[in-house]
C-alpha positions as CSV (number, residue, x, y, z in Angstrom):
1,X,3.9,174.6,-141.1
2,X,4.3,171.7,-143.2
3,X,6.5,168.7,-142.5
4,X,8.7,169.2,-145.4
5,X,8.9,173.3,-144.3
6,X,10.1,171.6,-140.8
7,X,12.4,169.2,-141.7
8,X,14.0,171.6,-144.2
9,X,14.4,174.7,-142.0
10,X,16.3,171.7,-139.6
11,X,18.5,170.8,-142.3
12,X,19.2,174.8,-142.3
13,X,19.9,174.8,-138.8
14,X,22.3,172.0,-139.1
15,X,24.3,173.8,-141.9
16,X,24.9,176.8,-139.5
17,X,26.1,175.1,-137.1
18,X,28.3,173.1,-139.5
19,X,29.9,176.0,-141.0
20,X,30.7,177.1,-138.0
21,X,32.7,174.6,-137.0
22,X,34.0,174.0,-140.2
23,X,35.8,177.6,-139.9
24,X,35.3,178.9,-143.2
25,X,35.5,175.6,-145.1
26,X,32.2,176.9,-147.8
27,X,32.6,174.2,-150.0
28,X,31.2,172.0,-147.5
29,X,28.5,174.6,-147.5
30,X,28.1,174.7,-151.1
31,X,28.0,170.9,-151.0
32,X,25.0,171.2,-148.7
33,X,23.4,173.4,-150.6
34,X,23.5,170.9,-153.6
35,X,22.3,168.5,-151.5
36,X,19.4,170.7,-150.9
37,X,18.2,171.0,-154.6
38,X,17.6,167.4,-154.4
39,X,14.1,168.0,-152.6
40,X,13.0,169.4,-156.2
41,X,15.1,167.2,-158.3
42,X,13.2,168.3,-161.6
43,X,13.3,171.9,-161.3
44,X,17.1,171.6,-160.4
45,X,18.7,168.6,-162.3
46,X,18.3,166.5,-165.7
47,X,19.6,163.2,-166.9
48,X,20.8,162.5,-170.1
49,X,21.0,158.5,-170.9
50,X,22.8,157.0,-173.7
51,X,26.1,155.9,-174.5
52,X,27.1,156.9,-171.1
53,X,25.0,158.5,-168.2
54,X,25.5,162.3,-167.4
55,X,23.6,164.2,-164.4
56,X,23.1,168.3,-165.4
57,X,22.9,170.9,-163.2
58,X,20.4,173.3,-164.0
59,X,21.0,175.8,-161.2
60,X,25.1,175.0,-160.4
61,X,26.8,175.8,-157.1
62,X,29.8,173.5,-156.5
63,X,33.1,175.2,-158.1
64,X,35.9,173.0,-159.8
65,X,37.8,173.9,-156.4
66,X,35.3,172.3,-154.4
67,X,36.0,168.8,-155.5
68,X,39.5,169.0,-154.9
69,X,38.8,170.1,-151.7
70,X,36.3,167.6,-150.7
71,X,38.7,164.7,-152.4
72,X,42.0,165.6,-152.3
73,X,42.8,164.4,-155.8
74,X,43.0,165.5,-159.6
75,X,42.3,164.5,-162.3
76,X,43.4,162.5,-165.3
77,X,42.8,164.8,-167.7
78,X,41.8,168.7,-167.9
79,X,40.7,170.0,-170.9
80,X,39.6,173.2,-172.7
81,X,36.0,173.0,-173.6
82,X,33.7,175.8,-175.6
83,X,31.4,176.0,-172.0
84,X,34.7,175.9,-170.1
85,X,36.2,173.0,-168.8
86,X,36.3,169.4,-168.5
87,X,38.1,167.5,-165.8
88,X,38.3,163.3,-166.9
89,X,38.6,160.8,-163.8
90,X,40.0,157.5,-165.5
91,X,39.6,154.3,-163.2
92,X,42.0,151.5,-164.6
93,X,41.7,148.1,-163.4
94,X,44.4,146.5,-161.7
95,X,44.8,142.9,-160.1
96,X,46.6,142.0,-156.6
97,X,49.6,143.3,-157.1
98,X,48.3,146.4,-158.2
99,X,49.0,146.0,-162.0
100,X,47.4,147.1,-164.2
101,X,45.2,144.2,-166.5
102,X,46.2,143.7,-169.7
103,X,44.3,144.0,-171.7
104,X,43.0,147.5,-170.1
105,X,40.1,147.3,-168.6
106,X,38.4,150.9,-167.4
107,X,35.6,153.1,-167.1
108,X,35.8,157.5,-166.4
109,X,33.6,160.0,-164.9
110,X,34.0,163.5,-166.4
111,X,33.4,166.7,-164.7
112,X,32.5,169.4,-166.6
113,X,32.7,173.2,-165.7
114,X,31.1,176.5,-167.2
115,X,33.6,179.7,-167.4
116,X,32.8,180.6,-164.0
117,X,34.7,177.0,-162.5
118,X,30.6,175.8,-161.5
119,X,30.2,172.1,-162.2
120,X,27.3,171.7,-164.5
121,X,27.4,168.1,-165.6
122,X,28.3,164.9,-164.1
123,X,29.1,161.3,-166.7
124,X,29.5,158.4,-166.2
125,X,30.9,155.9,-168.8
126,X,29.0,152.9,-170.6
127,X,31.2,150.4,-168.4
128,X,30.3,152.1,-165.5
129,X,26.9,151.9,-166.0
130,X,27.2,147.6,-166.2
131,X,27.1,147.5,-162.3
132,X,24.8,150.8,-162.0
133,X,22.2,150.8,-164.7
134,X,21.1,153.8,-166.2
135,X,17.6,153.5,-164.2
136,X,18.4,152.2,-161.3
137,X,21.3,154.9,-161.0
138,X,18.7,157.7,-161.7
139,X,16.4,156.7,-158.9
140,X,18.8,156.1,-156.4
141,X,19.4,160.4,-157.3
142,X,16.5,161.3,-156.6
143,X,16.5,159.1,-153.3
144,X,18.9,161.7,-151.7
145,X,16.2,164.5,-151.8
146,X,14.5,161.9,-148.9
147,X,18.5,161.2,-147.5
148,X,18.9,161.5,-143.9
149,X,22.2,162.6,-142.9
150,X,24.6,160.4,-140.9
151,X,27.0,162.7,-139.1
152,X,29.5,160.1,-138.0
153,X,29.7,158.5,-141.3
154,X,29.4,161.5,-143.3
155,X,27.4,159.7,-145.5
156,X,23.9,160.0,-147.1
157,X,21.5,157.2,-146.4
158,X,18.4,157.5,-149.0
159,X,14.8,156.6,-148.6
160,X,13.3,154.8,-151.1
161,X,10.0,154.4,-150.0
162,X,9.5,158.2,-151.1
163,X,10.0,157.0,-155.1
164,X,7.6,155.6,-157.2
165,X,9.4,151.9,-157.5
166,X,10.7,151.2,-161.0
167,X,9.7,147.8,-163.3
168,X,13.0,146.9,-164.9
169,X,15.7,144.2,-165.5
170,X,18.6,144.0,-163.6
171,X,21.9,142.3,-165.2
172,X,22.7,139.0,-165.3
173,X,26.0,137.7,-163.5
174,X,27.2,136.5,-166.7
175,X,26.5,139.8,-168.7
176,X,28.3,142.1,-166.0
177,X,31.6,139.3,-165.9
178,X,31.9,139.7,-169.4
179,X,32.5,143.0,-169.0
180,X,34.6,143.5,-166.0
181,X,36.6,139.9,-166.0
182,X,37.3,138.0,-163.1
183,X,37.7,139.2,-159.6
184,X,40.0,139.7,-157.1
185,X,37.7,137.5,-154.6
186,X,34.3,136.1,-154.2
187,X,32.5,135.7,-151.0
188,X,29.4,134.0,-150.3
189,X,27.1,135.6,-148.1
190,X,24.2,133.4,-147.4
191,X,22.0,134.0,-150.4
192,X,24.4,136.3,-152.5
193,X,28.1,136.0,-154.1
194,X,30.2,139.5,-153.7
195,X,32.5,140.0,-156.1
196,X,35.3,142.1,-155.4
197,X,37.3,144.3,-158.1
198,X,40.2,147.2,-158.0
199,X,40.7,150.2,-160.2
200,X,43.4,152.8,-159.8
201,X,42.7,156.4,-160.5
202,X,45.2,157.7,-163.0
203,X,46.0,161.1,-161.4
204,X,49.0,163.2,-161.7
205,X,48.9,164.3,-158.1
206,X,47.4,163.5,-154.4
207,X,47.8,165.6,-151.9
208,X,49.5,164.2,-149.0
209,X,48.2,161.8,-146.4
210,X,45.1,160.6,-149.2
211,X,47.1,158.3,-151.4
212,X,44.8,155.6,-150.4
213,X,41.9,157.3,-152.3
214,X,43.5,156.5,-155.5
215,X,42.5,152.8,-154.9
216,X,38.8,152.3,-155.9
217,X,37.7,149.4,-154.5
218,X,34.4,148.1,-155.9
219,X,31.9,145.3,-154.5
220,X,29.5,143.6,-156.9
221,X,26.3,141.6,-155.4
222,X,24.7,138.8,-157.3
223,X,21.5,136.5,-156.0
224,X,22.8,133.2,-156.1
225,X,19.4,131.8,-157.6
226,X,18.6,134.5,-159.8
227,X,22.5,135.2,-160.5
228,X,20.7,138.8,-161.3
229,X,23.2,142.1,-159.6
230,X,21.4,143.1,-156.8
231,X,23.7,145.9,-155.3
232,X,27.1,148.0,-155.5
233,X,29.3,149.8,-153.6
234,X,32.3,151.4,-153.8
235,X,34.6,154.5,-153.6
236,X,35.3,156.5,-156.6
237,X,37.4,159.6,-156.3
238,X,37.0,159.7,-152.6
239,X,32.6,159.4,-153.7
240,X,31.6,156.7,-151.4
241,X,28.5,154.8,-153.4
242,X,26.4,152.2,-152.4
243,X,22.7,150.8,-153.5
244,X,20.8,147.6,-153.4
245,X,19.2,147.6,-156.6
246,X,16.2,145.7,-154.6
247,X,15.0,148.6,-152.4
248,X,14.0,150.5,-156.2
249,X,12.2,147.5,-157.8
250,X,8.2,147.0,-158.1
251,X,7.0,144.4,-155.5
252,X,6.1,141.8,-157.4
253,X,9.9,141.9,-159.3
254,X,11.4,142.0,-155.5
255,X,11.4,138.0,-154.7
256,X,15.4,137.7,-154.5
């Protein structure tokens, strides 16, 4: 039996016993079983890049439900669309006192649905993509396929030493603060700067006990001599993200 046969018929294993002590929660299940197509991201996934950045599912399994589920929020904006539906996350950005800047600063992420309520794309706005570049977002995506699962966490931490490493740029400091203005905070941390930011979701409802998930907060991560980003992490939507833009880079580009 091959490795890949082994460690995927553990992963099975797991989700049993998962949805059974989840007591009927499926779209934890369903979320899994996304998860799982990201062993054969090709045959199950596309990425569109221009304007903004949009993930398609080829084969879809997660239902609009799911997400509300899995975050407890709504979203901005729900809209009729020919395929379906489309459900708009806008992220505005706000400063200490949790006001919103002026002028508005923001990006969105848009859902999109077919007529039977299965997600079947996933964008990302052009501002978004100034702290996660197009490329540097699509290889961290295929990274999960390699993810080991951290239980406590409930998080995803990728491997990237599966992927082919990718030559590009990364952003300069000074590009990326054009765009997103001044932050809350920096801290120095040896040899980087984090910059910290806020957005507020714009949502017309959160259920009860998760009002704290409408507050994205987002951590930027610049090399001091370089003053190139190097990393991101953040929470979007109750989506917990985080990449160092370093582990995906070519060897000789990786002196930082």
């Amino acid at each position: 039996m091959k490795i890949k046969t082994i460690k995927r018929f553990a992963r099975m294993i797991s989700l049993v016993l998962l949805a059974g002590s989840l007591s009927g929660c499926m779209y934890w299940v369903r979320a899994y079983q996304t998860y799982l197509q990201m062993d054969e991201f090709d045959r199950y996934f596309s990425v569109v890049s221009a304007d903004d950045f949009t993930l398609q599912f080829k084969k879809p399994i997660l239902y609009s439900k799911d997400f509300v589920s899995l975050s407890r929020l709504y979203a901005s904006d729900d809209s009729v669309t020919p395929d379906g539906r489309r459900w708009r996350y806008w992220f505005r950005k706000i400063d200490a006192n949790n006001n919103l800047i002026v002028p508005e600063i923001s990006f969105y992420s848009d859902l999109n649905f077919n007529h039977e309520g299965k997600l079947t794309a996933w964008s990302f706005s052009s501002l978004f993509l100034k702290i996660a570049p197009p490329k540097f977002l699509e290889v961290s995506l295929r990274s999960i396929g390699g993810a080991e699962i951290d239980k406590e966490k409930q998080q995803l931490r990728a491997n990237s030493e599966l992927l082919t490493k990718i030559s590009d740029q990364l952003p300069k400091k000074a590009s990326v603060i054009a765009q997103l203005g001044e932050p809350l905070d920096i801290t120095d941390e040896g040899e980087m700067e984090v910059y910290r930011y806020h957005f507020l979701l714009d949502t017309h409802h959160i259920e009860q006990g998760y009002e704290d998930r409408a507050l994205n907060e987002i951590k930027i991560r610049f090399d001091k001599k370089t003053t190139e980003l190097i990393g991101m992490s953040g929470r979007f939507a109750g989506l917990k993200v985080s990449i160092d833009y370093r582990n995906f880079l070519n060897a000789p580009n990786k002196e930082l």
